[in-house]
C-alpha positions as CSV (number, residue, x, y, z in Angstrom):
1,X,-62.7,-2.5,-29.7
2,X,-66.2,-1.0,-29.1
3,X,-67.4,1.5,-26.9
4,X,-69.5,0.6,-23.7
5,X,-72.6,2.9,-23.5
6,X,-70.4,4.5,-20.5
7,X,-68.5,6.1,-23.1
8,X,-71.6,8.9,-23.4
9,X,-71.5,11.0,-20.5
10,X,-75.4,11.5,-20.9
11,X,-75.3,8.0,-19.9
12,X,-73.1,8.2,-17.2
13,X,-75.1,11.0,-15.6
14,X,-78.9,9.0,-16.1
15,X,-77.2,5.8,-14.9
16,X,-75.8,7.2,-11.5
17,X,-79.6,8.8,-11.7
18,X,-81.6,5.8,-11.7
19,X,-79.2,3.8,-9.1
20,X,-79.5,7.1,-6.6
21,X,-83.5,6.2,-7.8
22,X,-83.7,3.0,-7.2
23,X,-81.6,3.2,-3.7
24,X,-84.3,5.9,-2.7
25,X,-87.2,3.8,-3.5
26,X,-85.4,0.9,-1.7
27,X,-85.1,2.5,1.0
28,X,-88.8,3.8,1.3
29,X,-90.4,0.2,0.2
30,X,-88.4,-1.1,3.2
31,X,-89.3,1.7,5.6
32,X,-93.2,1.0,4.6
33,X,-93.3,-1.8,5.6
34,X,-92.2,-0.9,8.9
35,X,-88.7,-1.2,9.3
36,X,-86.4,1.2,11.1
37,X,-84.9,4.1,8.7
38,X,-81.4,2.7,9.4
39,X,-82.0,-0.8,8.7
40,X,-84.0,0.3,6.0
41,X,-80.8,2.0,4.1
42,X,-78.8,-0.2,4.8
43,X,-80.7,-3.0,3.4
44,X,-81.0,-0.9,0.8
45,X,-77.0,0.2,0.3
46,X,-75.8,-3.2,0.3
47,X,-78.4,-5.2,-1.8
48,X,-77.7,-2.3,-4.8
49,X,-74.5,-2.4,-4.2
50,X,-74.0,-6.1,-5.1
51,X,-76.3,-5.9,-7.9
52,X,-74.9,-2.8,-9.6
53,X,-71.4,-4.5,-9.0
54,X,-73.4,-7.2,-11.2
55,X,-75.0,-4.5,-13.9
56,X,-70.6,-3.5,-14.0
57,X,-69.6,-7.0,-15.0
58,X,-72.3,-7.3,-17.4
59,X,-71.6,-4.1,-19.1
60,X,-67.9,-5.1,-19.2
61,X,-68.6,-8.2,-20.8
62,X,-70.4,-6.6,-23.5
63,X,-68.1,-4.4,-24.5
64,X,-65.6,-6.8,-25.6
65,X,-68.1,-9.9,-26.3
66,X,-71.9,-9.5,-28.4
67,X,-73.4,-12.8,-28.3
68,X,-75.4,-14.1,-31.4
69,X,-77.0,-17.3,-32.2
70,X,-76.4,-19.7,-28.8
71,X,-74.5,-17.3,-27.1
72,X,-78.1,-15.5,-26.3
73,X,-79.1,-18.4,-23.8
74,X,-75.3,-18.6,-22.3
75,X,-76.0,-14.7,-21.3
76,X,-79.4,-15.5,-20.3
77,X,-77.5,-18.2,-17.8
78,X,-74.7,-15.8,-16.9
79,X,-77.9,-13.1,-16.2
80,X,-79.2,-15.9,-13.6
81,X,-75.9,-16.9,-12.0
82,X,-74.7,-13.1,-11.0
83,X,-78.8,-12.5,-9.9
84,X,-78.3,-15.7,-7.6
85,X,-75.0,-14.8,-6.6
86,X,-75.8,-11.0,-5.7
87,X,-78.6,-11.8,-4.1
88,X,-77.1,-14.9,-1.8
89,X,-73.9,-12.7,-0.7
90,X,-76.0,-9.7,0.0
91,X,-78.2,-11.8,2.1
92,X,-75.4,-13.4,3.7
93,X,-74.1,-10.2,4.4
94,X,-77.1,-8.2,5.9
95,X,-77.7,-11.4,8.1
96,X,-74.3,-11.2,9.2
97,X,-74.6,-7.3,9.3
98,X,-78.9,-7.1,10.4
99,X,-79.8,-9.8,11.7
100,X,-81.8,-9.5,15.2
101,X,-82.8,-13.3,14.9
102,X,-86.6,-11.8,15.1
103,X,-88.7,-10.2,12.4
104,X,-85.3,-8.7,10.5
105,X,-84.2,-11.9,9.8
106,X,-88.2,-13.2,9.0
107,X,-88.6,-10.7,6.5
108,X,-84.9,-11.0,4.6
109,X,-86.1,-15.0,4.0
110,X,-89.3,-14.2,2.7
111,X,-88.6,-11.5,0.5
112,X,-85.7,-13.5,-1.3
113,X,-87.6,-14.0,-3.9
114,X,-88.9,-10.9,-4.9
115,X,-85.3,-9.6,-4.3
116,X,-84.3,-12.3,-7.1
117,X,-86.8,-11.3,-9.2
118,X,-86.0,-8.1,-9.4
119,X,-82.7,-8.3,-9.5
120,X,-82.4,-10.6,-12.7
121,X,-85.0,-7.8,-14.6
122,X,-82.7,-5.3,-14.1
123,X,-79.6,-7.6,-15.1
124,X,-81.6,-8.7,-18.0
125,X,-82.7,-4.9,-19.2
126,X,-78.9,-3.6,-18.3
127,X,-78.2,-6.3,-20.7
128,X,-81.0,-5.6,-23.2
129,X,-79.5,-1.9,-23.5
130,X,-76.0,-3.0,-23.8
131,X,-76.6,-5.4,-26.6
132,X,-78.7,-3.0,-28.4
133,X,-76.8,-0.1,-27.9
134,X,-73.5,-2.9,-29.4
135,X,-75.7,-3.3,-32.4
136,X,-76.3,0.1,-32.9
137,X,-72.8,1.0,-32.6
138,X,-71.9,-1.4,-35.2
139,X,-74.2,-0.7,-37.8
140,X,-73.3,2.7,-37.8
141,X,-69.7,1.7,-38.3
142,X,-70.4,-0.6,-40.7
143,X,-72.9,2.4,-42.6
144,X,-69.6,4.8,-42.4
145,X,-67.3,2.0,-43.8
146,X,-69.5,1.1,-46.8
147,X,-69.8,5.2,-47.5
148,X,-66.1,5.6,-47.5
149,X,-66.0,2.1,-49.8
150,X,-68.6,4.1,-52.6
151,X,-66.1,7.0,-52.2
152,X,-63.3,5.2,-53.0
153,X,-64.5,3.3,-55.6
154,X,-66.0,6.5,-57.1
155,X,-62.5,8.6,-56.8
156,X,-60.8,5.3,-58.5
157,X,-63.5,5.6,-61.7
158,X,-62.9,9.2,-61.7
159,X,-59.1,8.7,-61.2
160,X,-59.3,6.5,-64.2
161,X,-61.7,8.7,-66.5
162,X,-58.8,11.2,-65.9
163,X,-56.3,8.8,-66.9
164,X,-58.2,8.1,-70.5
165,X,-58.5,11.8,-71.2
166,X,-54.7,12.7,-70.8
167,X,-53.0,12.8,-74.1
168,X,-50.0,11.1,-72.6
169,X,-52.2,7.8,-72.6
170,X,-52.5,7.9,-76.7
């Protein structure tokens, strides 16, 4: 079974980083354009919260499934469904949660878009990394298996040199 990237704590720490980032710039974008701190944050809270819920599965799915060939467009559709999906229940949730029935609830519809947008390019570049980092992980393996296959075929030739040389073998 293959490691997730998860497995590096560097990458623990720099992923928890850019989420607390991206929260924080969530929460400013929102506040500039002149909503109330609160709302703002929590806006903010619950949106990331469904999409790195999303980033979670996809990560998961990579760790026990690297797609090749067709299987690229099928996680290019699975990308789109769990963007559509995070985006829909978050926006259910904050109108359920937000909504005033006045300029919250204006805003939320307008900006679904750009929330979409963004939200399947950071599904698609968690996605990116974890099916590069996959490929990485297995060429390396597949670079220390083919060293300890010279090694062993070099330590049967010398194993067999020795053989020749013993004067039990005349």
């Amino acid at each position: 079974m293959a490691a997730s990237p998860f497995s590096v704590k560097r990458f623990r720490i720099l992923f928890i980083f850019c989420w607390l980032v991206i929260i924080t710039q969530h929460t400013l974008l929102l506040y500039f354009y002149s909503l109330p701190l609160q709302t703002a944050f929590i806006d903010s809270i619950i949106s990331n919260a469904f999409l790195l819920l999303c980033c979670l599965l996809i990560i998961t799915t990579l760790r026990y499934y690297l797609p090749g060939g067709k299987g690229y467009f099928n996680f290019f559709i699975l990308c789109t469904v769990l963007t559509l999906g995070a985006v829909l229940i978050s926006k259910a949730l904050l109108l359920w949660i937000l909504g005033d029935g006045g300029g919250y609830t204006g805003f939320l519809h307008r900006s679904f878009g750009i929330r979409a947008s963004i939200a399947f390019l950071f599904l698609s570049c968690v996605a990116l990394i974890c099916i590069i980092w996959r490929r990485q992980q297995d060429e390396e393996d597949m670079a220390e298996r083919k060293a300890d296959a010279l090694k062993m075929a070099k330590d049967a030739e010398l194993f067999k040199l020795r053989q020749q040389l013993q004067p039990h073998f005349l």
